[in-house]
Residue, then its C-alpha position, 0 to 999 in steps of 0.5 A: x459496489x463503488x465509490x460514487x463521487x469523492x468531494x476535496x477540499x484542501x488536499x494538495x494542490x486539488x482544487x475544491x470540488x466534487x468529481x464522480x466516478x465510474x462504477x467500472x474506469x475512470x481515466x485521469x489524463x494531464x501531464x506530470x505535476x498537475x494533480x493525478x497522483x494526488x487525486x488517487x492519494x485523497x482516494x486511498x486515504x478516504x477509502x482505506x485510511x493509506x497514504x499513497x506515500x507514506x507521508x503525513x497528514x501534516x503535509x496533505x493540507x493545501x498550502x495556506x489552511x489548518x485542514x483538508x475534508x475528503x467525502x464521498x457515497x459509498x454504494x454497496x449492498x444496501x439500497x442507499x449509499x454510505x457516507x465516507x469522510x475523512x476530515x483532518x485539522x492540524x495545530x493540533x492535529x486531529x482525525x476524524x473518519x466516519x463510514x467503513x473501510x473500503x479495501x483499495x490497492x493502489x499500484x504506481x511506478x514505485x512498486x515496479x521495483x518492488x522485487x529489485x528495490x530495498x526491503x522497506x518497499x516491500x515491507x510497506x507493500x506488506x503493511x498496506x495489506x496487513x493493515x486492511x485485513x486486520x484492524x489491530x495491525x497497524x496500531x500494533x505496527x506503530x506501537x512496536x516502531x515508537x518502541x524500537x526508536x525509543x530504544x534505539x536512542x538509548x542504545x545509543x546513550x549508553x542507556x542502563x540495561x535496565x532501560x533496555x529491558x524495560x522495552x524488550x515485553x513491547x518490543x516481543x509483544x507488539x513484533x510477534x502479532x506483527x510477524x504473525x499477521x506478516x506471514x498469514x499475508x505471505x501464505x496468501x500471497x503464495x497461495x494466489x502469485x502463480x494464478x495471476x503470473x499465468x495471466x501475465x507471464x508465467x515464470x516456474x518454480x518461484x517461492x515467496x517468503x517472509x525473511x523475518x529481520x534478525x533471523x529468529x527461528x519462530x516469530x513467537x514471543x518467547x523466541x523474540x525475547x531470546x534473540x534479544x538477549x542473545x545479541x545484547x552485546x552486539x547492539x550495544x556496540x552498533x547503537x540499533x536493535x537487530x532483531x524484528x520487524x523493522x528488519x524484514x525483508x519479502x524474499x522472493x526466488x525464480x528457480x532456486x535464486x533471488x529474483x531480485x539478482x537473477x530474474x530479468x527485468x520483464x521477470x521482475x516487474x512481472x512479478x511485481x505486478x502480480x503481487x499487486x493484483x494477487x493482494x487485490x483477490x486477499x481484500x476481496x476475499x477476507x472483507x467480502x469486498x471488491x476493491x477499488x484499484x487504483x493505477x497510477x502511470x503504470x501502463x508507460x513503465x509496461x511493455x506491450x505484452x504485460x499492457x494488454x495482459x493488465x488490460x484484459x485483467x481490468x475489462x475481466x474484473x470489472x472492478x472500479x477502476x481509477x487510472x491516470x496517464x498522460x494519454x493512451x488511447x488504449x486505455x481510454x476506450x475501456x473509460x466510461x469516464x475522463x478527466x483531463x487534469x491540469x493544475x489540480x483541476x479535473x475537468x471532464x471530457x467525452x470518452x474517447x475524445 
């Protein structure tokens, strides 16, 4: 199962074209600025619906147009392929998407920091595969964020309390599915981090959980709506609501302490690393999909001994893959094909050469 080709027209700064892709790696190979990173984005978007980094698809159009159209065959157990396509036009904004989704993990130098850096980062981790093995996930996930926002304004107006109450049901329905979605990822991940850490660099004793924001008991509704009213007065006085999603956080220990305090730097990106690839096995395993792995400048952030592991991971799986670098030989001597990349131009080259 692969993705083809991918057909870009006005996305970013990638010039108008079709590129085709390896079944097994693809390598980008171009200095910084010049279109890999938004070569992967226009993948994760047609494949998944995900923007790489979470912004909007007002901001995707290429300068100068009302649009961009993203497109491409899908091969998977049929015998002839599927079309993917994902056309988005604005003033107004429009979105019109045709074909399955097709589950994809993307892994960039932002998500070394995923077990040191701020619980949005590993919130967004969360969401990203939540929203691929749950259809109702991320609609429910916008709802619950318009809710808390509007919310939040009349916290801070003053707003009567029948105001307020008129959210608390959206808030405790929309939150509860995304707790409960949010926890069922968690398990999994608990379930799959040591396999993959022992490929990588085994580290003993370590524990992943859900620290659900507001610290509720249960992630029930009924539990949701009475940590609303139990911390009325105190929102009231902060002008922000202080229990739900909004406020979660991934913990992860090593040994009984934070990993994000204790654990070595090699330790962290270790594990970081292998929450990307242990949510490559959830896909594979709830769609009955490999997914497409996308690695965006990792292997300069990695030393040498978590390089060759990631890479044995890669020539093991078989996968399709679509790596961008500025240049490691390494790498492309895995690559059936390579694209140097300059000014949003991808222009094929020899393997190896």
């Amino acid at each position: 199962m692969a993705l083809l080709s991918v057909t870009v027209r006005h996305f970013r700064n990638l010039a108008t074209g079709e590129v085709p892709l390896s079944s097994a790696v693809t390598l980008l190979v171009g200095q910084n600025a010049q279109g890999k990173t938004n070569f992967l984005e226009a993948l994760l978007l047609l494949l998944a619906g995900i923007s790489l980094r979470g912004q909007s698809d007002r901001d995707l159009v290429a300068w100068g147009h009302d649009g961009y159209r993203l497109h491409g065959p899908w091969m998977g157990e049929g015998v002839n392929p599927v079309e993917k396509e994902r056309v988005v036009t604005v003033n107004p904004l429009r979105r019109r998407e045709s074909g399955p989704r097709i589950p994809a993990v993307a892994f960039s130098p932002d998500d070394l920091m995923l077990v040191k850096g701020s619980p949005e980062l590993r919130r967004r981790f969360l969401d990203e595969v939540a929203g691929q093995i749950r259809p109702r996930y991320l609609p429910e996930l916008r709802r619950y964020q318009r809710a808390v926002s509007q919310r939040n304004r009349a916290l801070k107006g003053d707003a009567a309390q029948t105001v307020l109450d008129s959210f608390d049901p959206l808030l405790a329905e929309a939150g509860s599915y995304v707790w409960s979605v949010r926890e069922e990822v968690v398990a999994s991940l608990q379930a799959r981090v040591p396999d993959v850490l022992g490929a990588l660099a085994p580290i003993d004793h370590m524990v992943i959980a859900l620290e659900r924001g507001g610290h509720a008991v249960t992630s029930t509704k009924a539990a949701f709506l009475a940590e609303l009213e139990r911390r009325r007065q105190e929102e009231r006085i902060r002008g922000a609501t202080l229990t739900g999603p909004h406020r979660d956080d991934l913990c992860i220990t090593v040994n009984g302490r934070s990993a994000d305090l204790f654990a070595s730097q090699g330790q962290q990106r270790s594990l970081a690393l292998a929450l990307k690839l242990a949510s490559r096995d959830i896909l594979e395993e709830v769609s009955g999909r490999q997914p497409v792995v996308l690695l965006d400048d990792v292997f300069s952030e990695l030393d040498g001994v978590r390089r060759q592991a990631l890479l044995r991971l890669m020539s093991r799986s078989r996968q399709q893959t679509v790596v961008t670098d500025t240049d490691r030989e390494d790498i492309g001597e895995m690559a059936d094909l390579r694209y140097a990349v300059e000014a949003g131009v991808l222009r094929p080259v020899q393997t190896g050469g």
